[in-house]
C-alpha positions as CSV (number, residue, x, y, z in Angstrom):
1,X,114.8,112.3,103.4
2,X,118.1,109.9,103.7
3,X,115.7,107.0,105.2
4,X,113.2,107.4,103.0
5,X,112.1,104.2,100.7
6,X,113.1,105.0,97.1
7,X,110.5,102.6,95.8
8,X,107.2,103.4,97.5
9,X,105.4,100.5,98.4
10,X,101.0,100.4,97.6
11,X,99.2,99.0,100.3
12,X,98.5,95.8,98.5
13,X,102.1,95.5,98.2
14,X,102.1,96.3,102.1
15,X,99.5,93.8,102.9
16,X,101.2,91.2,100.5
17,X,104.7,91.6,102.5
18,X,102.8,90.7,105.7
19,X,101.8,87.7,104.6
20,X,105.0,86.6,102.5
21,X,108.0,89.1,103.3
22,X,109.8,90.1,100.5
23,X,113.2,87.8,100.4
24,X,110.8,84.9,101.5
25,X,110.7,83.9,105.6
26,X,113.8,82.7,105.8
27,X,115.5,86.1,105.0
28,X,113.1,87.6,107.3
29,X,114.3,84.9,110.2
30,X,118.1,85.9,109.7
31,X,117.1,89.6,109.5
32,X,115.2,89.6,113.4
33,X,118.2,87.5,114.3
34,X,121.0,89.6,113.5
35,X,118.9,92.5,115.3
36,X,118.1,90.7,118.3
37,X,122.0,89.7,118.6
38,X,123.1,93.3,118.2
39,X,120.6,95.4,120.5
40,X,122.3,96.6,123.9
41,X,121.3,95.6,127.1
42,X,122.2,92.2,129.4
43,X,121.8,88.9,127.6
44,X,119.1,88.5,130.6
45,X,117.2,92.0,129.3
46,X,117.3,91.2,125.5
47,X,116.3,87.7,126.2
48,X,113.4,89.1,128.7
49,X,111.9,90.7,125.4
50,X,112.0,88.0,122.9
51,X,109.9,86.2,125.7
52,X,107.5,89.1,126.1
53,X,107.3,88.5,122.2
54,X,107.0,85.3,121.8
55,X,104.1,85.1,124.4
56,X,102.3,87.9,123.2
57,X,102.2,85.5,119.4
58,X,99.8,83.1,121.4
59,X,97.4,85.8,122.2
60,X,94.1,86.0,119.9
61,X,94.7,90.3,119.9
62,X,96.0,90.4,116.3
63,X,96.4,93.4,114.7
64,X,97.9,94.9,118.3
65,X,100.4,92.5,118.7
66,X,103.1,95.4,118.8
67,X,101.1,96.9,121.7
68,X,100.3,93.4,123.9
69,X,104.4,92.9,123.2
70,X,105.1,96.6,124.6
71,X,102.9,95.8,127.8
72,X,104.3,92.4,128.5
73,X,107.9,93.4,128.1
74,X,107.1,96.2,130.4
75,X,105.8,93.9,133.1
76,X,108.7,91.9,132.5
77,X,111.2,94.3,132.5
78,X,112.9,93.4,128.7
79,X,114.0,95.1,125.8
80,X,111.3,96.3,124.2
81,X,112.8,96.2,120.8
82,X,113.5,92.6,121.3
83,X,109.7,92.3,122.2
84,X,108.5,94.2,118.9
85,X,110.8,91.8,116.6
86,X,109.9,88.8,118.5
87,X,106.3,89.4,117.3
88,X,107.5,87.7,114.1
89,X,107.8,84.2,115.8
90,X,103.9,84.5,114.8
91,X,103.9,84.3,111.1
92,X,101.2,82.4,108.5
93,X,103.5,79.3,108.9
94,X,102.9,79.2,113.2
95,X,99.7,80.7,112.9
96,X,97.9,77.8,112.4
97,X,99.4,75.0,115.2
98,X,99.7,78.1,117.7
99,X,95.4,78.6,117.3
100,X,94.7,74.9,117.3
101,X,97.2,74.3,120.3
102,X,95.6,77.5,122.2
103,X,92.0,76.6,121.4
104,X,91.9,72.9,122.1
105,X,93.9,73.8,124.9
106,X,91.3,76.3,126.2
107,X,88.2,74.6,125.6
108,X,89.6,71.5,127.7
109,X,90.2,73.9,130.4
110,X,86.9,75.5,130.2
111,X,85.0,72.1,130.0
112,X,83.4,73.2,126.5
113,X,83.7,72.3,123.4
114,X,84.3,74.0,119.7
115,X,80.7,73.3,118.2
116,X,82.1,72.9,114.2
117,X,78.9,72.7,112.1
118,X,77.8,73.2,108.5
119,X,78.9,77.0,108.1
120,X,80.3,76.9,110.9
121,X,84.2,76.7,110.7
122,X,86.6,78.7,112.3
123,X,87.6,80.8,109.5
124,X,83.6,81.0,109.4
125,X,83.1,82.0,113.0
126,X,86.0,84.4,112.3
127,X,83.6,86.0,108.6
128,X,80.4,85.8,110.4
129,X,82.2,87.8,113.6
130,X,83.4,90.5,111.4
131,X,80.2,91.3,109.3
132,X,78.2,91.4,112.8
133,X,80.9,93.8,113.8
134,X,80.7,95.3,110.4
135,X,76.7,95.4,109.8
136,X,76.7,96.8,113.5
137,X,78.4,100.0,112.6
138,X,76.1,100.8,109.9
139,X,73.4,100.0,112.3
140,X,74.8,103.4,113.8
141,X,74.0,105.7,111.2
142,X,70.8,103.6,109.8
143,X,67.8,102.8,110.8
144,X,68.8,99.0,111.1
145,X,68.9,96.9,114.6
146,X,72.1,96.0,115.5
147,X,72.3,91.8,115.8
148,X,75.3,90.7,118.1
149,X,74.7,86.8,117.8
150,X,77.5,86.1,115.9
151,X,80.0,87.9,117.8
152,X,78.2,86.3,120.9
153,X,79.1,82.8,119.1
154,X,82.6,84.0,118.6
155,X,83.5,85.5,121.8
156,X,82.3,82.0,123.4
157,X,83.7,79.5,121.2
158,X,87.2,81.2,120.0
159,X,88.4,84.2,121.5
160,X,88.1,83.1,125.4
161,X,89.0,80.2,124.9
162,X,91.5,81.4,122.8
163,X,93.1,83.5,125.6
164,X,92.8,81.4,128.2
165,X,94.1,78.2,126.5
166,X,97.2,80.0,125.0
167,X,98.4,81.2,128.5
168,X,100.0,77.6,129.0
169,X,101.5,77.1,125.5
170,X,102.6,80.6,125.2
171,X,104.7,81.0,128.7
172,X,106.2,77.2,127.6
173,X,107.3,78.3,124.1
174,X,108.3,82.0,125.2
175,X,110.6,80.1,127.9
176,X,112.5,77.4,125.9
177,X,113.1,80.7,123.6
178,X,114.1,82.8,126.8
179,X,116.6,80.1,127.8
180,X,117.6,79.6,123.8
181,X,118.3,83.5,123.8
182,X,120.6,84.0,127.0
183,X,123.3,82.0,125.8
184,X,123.1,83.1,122.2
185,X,123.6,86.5,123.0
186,X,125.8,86.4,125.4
187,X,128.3,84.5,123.6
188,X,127.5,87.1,120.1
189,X,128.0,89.9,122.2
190,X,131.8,88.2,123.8
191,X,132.8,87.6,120.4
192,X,131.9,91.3,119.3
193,X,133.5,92.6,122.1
194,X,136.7,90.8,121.3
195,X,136.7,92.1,118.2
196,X,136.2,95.9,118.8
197,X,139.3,95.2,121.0
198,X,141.1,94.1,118.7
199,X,140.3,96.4,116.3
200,X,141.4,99.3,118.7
201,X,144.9,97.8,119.8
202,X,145.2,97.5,116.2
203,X,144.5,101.0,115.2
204,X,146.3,101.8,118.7
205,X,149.7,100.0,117.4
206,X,149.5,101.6,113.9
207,X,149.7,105.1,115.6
208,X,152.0,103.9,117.5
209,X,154.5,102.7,114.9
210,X,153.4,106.1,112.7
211,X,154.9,108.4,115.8
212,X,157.8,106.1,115.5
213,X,158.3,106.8,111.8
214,X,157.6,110.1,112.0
215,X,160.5,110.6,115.4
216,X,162.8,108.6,112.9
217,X,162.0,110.9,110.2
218,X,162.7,114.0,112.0
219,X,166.0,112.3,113.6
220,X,167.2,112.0,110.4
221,X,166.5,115.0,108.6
222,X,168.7,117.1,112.0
């Protein structure tokens, strides 16, 4: 196949790109960039996308932040291309401020409170959530009760809070980068139009003066 990766990546080497792209962040930054600059579409419906993108980062759903994105640009009406790469605003270096931002944020909303005791972290809540979850699978084809407590815990103190609390940060951040977007564009896609036109009344006066060397040609040859 022409698209085909020469180098096949292993899933660790997958997994490791997720966390640290190849070419480090930075690359990665330029890359969504120039992509976002050169999809087609209004400045307005690009821009309408990287919002639905940007939201969708301060959402606790991850692993289906590609699918949240493709239901919030559709409610928005944006690109939904813009939307997928503007997944990337949430990275390991956002991740962090964007969860303590949309928990503290929630539980002051809610009126409760993250209860942070021994073993009982959030990267804890988050272990102890997915070995309930894990455990309880098993329970399915054993003869083992299933024990949702931990799950319980997390549901209460992270996720909901979580969603609700990220609502407000998330439509404030995916804003400023609507209104950071519009401009950007349109002025990228003025200057690329410019320069398409001038590329064709270029190519446009070089075939011009070509029929005219060819006429004198055959003017002087009769």
């Amino acid at each position: 196949m022409v698209f085909k990766r020469r180098d096949k990546r292993s899933i660790l080497q997958i997994l490791a790109d997720g966390v640290y792209p190849k070419g480090g962040w930075t690359r990665a930054f330029h890359y969504v960039k120039h992509r976002l600059r050169r999809l087609p579409g209004t400045p307005e419906f690009i821009a309408r996308g990287v919002w639905a993108g940007v939201f969708t980062t301060f959402t606790p759903f991850y692993g289906l932040h590609f699918i949240v994105a493709a239901l919030v640009s559709r409610a928005v009406q944006g690109n939904l291309l813009a939307a997928l790469l503007s997944t990337f605003f949430g990275n390991p270096l956002t991740y962090v401020p964007i969860g303590i931002v949309s928990l503290k944020t929630g539980h002051f909303l809610l009126g409760t409170e993250f209860h942070e005791g021994a073993h009982q972290s959030l990267g804890a809540k988050f272990a102890y959530a997915g070995a309930d979850l894990w455990q309880n699978f098993l329970a399915l084809f054993s003869d083992q009760v299933a024990d949702w407590t931990a799950l319980k815990v997390f549901f209460h103190e992270v996720f909901f809070p979580y969603l609700i609390g990220g609502i407000i940060p998330g439509i404030a951040t995916a804003t400023v980068c609507y209104y950071l977007s519009v401009p950007v564009i349109r002025a990228y896609q003025k200057r690329r139009a410019a320069m398409v036109r001038k590329k064709i009344a270029k190519a446009r006066k070089k075939a011009i003066d070509q029929i005219s060397r060819d006429a004198s040609n055959r003017d002087a040859e009769s």
